[in-house]
Backbone as ProteinMPNN parsed JSONL, in Angstrom:
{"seq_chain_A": "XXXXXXXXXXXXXXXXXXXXXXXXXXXXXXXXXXXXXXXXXXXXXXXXXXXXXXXXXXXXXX", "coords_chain_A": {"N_chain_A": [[9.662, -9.625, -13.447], [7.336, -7.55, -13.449], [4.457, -6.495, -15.686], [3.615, -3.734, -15.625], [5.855, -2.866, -13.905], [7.249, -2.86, -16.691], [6.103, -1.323, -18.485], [6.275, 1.186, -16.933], [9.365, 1.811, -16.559], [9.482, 2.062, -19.563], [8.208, 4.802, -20.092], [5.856, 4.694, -20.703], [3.339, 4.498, -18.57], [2.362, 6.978, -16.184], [3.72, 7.852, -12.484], [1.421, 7.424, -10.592], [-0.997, 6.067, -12.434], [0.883, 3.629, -12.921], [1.061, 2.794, -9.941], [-1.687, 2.231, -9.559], [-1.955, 0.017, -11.498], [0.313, -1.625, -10.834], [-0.833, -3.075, -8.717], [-2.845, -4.028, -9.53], [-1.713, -6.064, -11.093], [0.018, -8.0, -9.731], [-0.39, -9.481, -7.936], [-0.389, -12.279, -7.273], [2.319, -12.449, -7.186], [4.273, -12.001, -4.214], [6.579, -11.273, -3.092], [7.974, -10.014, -5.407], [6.127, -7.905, -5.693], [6.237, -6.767, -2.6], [9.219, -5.698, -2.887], [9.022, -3.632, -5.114], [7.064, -2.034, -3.878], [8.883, -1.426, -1.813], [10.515, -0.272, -3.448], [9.133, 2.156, -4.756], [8.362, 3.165, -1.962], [10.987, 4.693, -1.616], [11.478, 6.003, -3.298], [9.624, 7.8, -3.937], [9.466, 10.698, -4.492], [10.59, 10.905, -7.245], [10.412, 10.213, -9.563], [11.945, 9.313, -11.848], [14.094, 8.477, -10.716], [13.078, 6.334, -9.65], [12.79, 4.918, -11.866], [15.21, 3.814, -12.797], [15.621, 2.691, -10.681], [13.699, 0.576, -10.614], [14.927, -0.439, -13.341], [17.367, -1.756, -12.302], [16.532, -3.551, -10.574], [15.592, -5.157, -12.287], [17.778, -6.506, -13.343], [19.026, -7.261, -11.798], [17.603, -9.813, -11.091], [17.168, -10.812, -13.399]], "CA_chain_A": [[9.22, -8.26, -13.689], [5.936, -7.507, -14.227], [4.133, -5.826, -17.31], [3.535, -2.671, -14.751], [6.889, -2.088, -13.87], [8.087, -2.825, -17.771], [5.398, -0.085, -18.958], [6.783, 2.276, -16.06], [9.974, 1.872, -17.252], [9.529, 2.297, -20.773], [7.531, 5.736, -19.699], [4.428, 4.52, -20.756], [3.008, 5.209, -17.36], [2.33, 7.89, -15.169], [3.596, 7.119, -11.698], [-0.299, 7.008, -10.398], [-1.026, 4.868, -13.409], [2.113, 2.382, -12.497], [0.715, 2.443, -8.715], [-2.963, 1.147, -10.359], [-1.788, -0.811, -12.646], [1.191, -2.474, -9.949], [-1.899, -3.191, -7.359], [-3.907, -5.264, -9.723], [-0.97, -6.746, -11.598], [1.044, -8.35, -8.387], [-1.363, -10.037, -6.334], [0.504, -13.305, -7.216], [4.243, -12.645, -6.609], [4.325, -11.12, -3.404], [8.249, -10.635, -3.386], [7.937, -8.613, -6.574], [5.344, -6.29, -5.269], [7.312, -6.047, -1.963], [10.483, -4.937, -3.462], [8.565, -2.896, -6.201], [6.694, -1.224, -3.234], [10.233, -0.189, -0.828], [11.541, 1.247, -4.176], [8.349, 3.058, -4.575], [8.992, 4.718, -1.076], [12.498, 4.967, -1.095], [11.533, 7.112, -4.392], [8.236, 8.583, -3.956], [9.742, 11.811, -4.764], [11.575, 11.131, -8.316], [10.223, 9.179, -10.245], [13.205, 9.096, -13.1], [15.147, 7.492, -10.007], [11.885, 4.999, -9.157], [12.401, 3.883, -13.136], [16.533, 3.467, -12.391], [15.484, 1.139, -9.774], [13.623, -0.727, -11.433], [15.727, -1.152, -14.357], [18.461, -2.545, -11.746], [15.919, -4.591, -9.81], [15.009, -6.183, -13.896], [18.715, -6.977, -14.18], [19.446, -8.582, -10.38], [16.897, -10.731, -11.063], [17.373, -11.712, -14.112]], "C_chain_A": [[7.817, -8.318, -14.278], [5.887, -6.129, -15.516], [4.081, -4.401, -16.755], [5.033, -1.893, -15.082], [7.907, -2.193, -15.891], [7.613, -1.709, -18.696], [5.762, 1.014, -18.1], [7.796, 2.583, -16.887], [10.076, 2.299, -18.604], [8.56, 4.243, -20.742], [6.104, 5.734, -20.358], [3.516, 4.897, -19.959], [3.05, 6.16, -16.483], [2.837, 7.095, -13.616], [2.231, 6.694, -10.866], [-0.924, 5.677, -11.079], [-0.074, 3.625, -12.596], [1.576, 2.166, -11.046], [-1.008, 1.865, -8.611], [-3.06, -0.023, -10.588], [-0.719, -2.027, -11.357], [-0.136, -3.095, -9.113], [-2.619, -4.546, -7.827], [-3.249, -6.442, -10.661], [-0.099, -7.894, -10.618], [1.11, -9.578, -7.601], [-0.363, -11.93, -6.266], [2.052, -13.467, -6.88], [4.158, -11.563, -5.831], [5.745, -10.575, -3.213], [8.408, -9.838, -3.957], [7.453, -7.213, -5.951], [5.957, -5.903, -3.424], [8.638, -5.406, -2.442], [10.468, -4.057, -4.199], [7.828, -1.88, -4.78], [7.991, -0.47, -2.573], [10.386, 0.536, -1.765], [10.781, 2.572, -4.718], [8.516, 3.797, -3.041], [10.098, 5.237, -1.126], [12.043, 6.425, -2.611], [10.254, 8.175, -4.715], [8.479, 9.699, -4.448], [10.416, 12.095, -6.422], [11.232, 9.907, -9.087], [11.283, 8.65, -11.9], [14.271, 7.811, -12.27], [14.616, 6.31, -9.856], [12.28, 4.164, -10.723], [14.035, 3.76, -13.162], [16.554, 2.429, -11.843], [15.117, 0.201, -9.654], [13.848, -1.954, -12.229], [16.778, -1.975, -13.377], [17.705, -3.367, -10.86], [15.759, -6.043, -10.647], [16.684, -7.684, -13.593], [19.362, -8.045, -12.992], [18.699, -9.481, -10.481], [16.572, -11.413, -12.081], [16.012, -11.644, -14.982]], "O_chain_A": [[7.353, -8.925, -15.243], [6.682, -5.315, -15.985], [4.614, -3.642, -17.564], [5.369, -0.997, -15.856], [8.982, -1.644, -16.135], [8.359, -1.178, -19.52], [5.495, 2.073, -18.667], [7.621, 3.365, -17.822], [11.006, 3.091, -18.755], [8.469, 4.692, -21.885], [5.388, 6.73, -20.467], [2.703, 5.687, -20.438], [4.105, 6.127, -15.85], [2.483, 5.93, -13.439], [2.119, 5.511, -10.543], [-1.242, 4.618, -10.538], [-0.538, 2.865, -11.746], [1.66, 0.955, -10.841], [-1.421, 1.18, -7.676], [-3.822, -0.903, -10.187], [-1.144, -3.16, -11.131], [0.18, -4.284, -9.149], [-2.907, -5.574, -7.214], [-3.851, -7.466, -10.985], [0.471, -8.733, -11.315], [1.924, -10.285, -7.008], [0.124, -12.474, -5.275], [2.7, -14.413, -6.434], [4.016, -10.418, -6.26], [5.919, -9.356, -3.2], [8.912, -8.808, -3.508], [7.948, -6.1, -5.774], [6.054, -4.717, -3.112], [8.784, -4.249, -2.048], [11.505, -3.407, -4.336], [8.288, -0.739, -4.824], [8.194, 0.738, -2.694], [10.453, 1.755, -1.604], [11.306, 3.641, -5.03], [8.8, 4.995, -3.019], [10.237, 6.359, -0.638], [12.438, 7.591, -2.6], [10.119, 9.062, -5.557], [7.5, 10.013, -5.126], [10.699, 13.23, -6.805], [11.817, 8.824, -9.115], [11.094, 7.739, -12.706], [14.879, 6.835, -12.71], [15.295, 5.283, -9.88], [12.107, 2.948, -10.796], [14.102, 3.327, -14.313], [17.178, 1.413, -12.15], [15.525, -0.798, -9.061], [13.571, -3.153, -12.238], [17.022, -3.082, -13.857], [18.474, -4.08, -10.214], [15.757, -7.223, -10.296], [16.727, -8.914, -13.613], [19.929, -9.13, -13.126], [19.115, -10.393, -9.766], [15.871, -12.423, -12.016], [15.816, -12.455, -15.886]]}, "name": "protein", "num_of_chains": 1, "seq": "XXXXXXXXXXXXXXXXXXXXXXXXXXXXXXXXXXXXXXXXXXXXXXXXXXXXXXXXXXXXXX"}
């Protein structure tokens, strides 16, 4: 998990912010920022659900 999605989560971030901040945070674990991007579309619309999916992306992965 990156520092992005742990400041999303925590609602530190705007989703704009978190889609900034994810872009220039990432560039090294491309897995992350694929799987962090689908659940950004799958949620584009709700971002309460985008920080749900996160938290259960944190916890499958340990």
């Amino acid at each position: 998990m990156c520092i992005a999605c742990i400041e999303f989560i925590k609602d530190k971030l705007t989703l704009k912010e978190f889609q900034a901040a994810l872009g220039e945070t990432s560039r090294d674990d491309k897995i992350h920022l694929e799987e962090v991007s689908e659940l950004m579309r799958q949620n584009a619309a709700d971002p309460k659900e985008l920080r749900k999916s996160l938290e259960k992306l944190t916890t499958e992965n340990g």
